[in-house]
N, CA, C and O atoms as a DFTB+ gen file, in Angstrom:
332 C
 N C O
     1  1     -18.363     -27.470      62.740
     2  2     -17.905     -26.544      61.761
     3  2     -16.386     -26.641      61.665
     4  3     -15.704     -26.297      62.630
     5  1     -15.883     -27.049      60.659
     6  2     -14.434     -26.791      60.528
     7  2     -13.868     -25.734      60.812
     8  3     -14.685     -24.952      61.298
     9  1     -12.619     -25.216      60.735
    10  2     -11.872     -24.232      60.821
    11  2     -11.691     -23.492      59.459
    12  3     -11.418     -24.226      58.508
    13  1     -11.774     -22.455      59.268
    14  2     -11.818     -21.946      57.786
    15  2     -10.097     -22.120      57.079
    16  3      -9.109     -21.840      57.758
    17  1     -10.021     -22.522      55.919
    18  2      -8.753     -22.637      55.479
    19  2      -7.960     -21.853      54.807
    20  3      -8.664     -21.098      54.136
    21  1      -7.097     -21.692      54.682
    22  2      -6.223     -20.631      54.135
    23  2      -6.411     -20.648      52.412
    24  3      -5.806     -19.725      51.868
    25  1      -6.818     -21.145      51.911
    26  2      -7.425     -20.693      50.466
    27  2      -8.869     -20.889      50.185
    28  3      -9.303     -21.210      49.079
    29  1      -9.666     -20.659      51.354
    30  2     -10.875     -20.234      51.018
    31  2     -11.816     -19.056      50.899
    32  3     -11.761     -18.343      51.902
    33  1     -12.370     -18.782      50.295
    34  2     -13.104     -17.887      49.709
    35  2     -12.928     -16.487      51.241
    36  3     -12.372     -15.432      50.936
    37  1     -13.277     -16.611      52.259
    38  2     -13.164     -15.895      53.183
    39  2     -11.911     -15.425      53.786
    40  3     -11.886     -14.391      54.454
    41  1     -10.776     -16.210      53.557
    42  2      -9.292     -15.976      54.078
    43  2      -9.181     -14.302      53.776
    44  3      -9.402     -14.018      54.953
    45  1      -9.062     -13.353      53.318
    46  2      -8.660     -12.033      53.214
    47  2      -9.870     -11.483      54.047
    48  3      -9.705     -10.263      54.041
    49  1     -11.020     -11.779      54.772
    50  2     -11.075     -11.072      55.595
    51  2     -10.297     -11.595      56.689
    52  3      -9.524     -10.823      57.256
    53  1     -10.403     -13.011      57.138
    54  2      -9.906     -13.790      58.172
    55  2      -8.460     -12.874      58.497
    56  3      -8.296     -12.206      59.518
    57  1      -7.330     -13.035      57.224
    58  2      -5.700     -13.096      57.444
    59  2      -5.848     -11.585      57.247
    60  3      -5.146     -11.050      58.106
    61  1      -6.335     -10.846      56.639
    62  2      -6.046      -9.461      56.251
    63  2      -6.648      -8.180      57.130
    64  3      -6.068      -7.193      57.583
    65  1      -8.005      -8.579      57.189
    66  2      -9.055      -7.711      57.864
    67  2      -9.132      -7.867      59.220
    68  3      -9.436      -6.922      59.949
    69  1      -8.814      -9.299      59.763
    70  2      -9.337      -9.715      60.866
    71  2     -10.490      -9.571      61.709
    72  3     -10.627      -9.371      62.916
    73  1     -11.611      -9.791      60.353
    74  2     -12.695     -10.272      60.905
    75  2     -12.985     -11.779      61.002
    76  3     -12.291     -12.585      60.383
    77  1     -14.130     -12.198      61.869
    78  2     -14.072     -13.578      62.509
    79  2     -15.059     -13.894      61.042
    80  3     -16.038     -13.230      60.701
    81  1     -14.631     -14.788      60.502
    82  2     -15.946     -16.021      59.804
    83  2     -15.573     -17.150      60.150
    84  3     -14.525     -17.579      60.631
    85  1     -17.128     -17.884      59.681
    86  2     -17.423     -19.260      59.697
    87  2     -17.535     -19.908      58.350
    88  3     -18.052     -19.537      57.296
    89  1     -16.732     -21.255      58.798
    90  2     -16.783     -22.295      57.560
    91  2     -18.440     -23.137      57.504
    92  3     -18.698     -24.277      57.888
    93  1     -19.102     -22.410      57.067
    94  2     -20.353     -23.707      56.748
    95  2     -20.941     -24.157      56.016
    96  3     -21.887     -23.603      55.456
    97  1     -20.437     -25.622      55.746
    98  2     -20.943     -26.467      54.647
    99  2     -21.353     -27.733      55.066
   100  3     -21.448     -28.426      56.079
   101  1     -21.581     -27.746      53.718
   102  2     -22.602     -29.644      53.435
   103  2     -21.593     -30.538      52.995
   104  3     -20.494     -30.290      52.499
   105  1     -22.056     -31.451      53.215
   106  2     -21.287     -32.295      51.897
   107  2     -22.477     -33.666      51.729
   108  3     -23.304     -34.175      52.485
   109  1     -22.013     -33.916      50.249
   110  2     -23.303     -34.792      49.814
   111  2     -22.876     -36.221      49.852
   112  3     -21.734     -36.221      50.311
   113  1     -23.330     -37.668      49.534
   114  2     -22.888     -38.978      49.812
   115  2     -22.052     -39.565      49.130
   116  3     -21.832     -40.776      49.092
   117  1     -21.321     -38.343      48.301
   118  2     -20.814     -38.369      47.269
   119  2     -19.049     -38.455      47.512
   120  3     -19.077     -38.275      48.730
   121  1     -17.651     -38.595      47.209
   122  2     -16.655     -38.905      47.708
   123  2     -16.179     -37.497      47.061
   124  3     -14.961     -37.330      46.998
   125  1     -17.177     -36.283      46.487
   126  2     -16.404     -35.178      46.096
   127  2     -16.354     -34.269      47.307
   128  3     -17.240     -34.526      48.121
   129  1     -15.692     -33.452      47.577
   130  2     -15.750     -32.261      48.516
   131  2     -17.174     -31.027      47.899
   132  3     -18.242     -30.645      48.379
   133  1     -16.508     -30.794      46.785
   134  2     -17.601     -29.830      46.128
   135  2     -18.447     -30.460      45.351
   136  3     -18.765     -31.588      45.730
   137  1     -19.078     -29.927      44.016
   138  2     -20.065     -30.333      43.387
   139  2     -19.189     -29.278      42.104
   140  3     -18.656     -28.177      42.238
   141  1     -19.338     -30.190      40.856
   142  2     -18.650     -30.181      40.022
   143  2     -18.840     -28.340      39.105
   144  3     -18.032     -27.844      38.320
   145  1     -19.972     -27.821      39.522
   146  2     -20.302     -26.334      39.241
   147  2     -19.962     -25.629      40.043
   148  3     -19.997     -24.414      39.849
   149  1     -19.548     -26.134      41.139
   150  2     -18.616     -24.657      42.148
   151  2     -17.096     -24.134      41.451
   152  3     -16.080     -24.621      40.955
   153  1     -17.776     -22.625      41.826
   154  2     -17.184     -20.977      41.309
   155  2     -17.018     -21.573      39.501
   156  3     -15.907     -21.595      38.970
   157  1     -17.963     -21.902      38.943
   158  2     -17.918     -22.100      37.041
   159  2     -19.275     -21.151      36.884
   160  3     -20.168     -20.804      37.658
   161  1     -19.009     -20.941      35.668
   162  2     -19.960     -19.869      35.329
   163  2     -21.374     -20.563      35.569
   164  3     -22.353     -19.823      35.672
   165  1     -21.505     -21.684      35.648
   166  2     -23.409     -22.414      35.338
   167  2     -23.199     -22.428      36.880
   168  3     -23.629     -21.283      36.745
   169  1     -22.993     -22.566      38.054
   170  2     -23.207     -21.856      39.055
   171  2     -23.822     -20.614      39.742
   172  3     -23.248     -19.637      40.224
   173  1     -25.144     -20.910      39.660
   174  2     -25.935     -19.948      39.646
   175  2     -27.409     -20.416      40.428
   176  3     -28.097     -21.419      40.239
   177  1     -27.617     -19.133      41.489
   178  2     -29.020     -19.295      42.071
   179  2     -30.451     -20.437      41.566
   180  3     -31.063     -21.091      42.410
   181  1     -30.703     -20.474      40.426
   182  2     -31.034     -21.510      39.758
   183  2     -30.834     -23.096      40.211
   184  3     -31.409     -23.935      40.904
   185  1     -29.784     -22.984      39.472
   186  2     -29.379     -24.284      39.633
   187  2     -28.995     -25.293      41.057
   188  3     -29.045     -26.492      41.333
   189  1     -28.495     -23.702      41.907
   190  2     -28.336     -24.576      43.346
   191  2     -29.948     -24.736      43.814
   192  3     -30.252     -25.692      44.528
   193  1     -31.048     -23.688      43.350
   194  2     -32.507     -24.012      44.349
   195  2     -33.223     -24.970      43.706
   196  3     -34.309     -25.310      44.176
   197  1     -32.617     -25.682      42.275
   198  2     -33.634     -26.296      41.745
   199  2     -33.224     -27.634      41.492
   200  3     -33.895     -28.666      41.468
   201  1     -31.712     -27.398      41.264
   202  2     -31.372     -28.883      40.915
   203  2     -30.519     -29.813      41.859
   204  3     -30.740     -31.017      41.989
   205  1     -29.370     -29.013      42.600
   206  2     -28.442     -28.867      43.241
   207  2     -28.971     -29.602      44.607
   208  3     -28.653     -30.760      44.881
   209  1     -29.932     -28.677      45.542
   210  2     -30.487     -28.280      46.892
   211  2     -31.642     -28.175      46.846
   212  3     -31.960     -27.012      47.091
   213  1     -32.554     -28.866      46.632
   214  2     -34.187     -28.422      46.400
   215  2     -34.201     -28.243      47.794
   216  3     -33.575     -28.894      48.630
   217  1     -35.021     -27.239      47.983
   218  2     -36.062     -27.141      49.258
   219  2     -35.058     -26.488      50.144
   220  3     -35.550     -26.012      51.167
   221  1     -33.839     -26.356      50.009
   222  2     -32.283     -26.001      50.674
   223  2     -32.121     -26.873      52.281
   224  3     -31.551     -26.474      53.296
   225  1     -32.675     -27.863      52.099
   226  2     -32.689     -28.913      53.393
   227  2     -31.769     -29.134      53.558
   228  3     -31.689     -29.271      54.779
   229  1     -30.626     -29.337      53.029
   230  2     -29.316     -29.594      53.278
   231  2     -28.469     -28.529      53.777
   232  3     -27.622     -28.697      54.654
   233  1     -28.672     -27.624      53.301
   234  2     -28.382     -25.916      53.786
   235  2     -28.997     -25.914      55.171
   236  3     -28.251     -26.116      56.129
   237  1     -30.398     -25.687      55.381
   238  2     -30.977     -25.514      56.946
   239  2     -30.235     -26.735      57.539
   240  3     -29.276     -26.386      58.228
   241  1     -30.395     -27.908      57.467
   242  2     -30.242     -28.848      58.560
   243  2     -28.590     -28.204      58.754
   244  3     -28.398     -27.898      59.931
   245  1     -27.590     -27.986      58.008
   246  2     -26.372     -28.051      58.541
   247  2     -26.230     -26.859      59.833
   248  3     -25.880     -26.942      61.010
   249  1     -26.694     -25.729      58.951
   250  2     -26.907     -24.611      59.662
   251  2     -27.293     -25.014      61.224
   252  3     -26.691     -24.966      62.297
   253  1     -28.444     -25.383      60.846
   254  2     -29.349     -25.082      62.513
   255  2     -28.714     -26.017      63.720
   256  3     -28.709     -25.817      64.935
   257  1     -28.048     -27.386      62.745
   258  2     -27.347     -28.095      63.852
   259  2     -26.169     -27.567      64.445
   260  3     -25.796     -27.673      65.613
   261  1     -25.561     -26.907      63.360
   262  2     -24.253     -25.728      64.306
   263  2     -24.681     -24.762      65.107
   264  3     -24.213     -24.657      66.241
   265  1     -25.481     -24.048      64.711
   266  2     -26.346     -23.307      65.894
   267  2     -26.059     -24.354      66.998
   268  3     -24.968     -24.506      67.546
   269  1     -27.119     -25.012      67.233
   270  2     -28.038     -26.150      68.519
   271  2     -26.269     -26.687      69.111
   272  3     -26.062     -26.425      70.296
   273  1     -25.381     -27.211      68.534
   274  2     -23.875     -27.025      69.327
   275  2     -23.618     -26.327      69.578
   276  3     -23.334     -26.596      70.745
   277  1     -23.294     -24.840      69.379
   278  2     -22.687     -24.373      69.616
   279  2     -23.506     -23.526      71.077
   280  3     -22.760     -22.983      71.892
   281  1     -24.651     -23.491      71.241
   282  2     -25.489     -23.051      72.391
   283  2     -25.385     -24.046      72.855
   284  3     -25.588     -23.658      74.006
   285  1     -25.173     -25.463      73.001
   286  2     -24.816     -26.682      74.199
   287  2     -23.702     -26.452      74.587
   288  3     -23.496     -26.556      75.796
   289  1     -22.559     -26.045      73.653
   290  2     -21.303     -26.177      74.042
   291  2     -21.309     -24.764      75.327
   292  3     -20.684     -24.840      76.385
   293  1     -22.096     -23.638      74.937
   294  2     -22.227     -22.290      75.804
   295  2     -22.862     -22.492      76.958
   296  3     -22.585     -21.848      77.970
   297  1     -23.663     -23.296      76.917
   298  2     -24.656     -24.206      77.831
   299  2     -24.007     -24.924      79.251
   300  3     -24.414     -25.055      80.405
   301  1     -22.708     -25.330      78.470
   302  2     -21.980     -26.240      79.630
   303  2     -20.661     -25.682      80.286
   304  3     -19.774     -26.153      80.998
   305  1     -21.021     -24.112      79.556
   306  2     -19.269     -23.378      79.892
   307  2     -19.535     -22.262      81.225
   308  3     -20.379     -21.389      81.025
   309  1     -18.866     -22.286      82.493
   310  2     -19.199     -21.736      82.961
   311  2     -19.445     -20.003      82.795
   312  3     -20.054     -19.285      83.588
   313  1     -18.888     -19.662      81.730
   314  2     -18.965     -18.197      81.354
   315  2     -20.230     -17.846      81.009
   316  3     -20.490     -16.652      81.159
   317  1     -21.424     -18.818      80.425
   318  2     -22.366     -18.592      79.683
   319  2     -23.554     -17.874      80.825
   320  3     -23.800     -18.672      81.729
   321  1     -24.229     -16.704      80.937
   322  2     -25.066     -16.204      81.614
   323  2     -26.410     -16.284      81.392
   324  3     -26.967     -15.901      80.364
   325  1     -27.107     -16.933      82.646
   326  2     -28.520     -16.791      82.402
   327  2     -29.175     -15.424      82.362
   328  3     -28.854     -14.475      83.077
   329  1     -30.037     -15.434      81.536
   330  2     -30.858     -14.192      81.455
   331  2     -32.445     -14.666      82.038
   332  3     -33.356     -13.839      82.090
């Protein structure tokens, strides 16, 4: 997971509120960062479940693999407590 950046969508809670978020994204095989409908009005539920992300496989797999690190990384730290 990257570090969240100072002009992204979450920065005013990050710099202002100081609550903790996470940066989590995809990226496709493509040499863009985004996808040419991010924050435009045809950006819409639709279009990311149907045309965009079918099945949102790209969404779960990123997700669950940051999970599965980040419990290895807790895994190998001595702070982490068995229950």
């Amino acid at each position: 997971m990257p570090i969240p950046g100072g002009r992204s969508d979450h920065a005013p809670f990050l710099n202002y509120l100081g609550i903790p978020v996470a940066d989590i994204t995809y990226r496709n095989e493509t040499s863009y960062d985004v996808y040419p409908l991010y924050h435009s009005l045809y950006e819409t539920p639709f279009v990311s479940e149907h045309i965009i992300d079918t099945n949102n496989l790209a969404v779960r797999r990123k997700l669950f693999l940051s999970v599965k690190n980040s419990i290895e990384i807790l895994a190998k730290t001595d702070k982490c407590l068995i229950y």
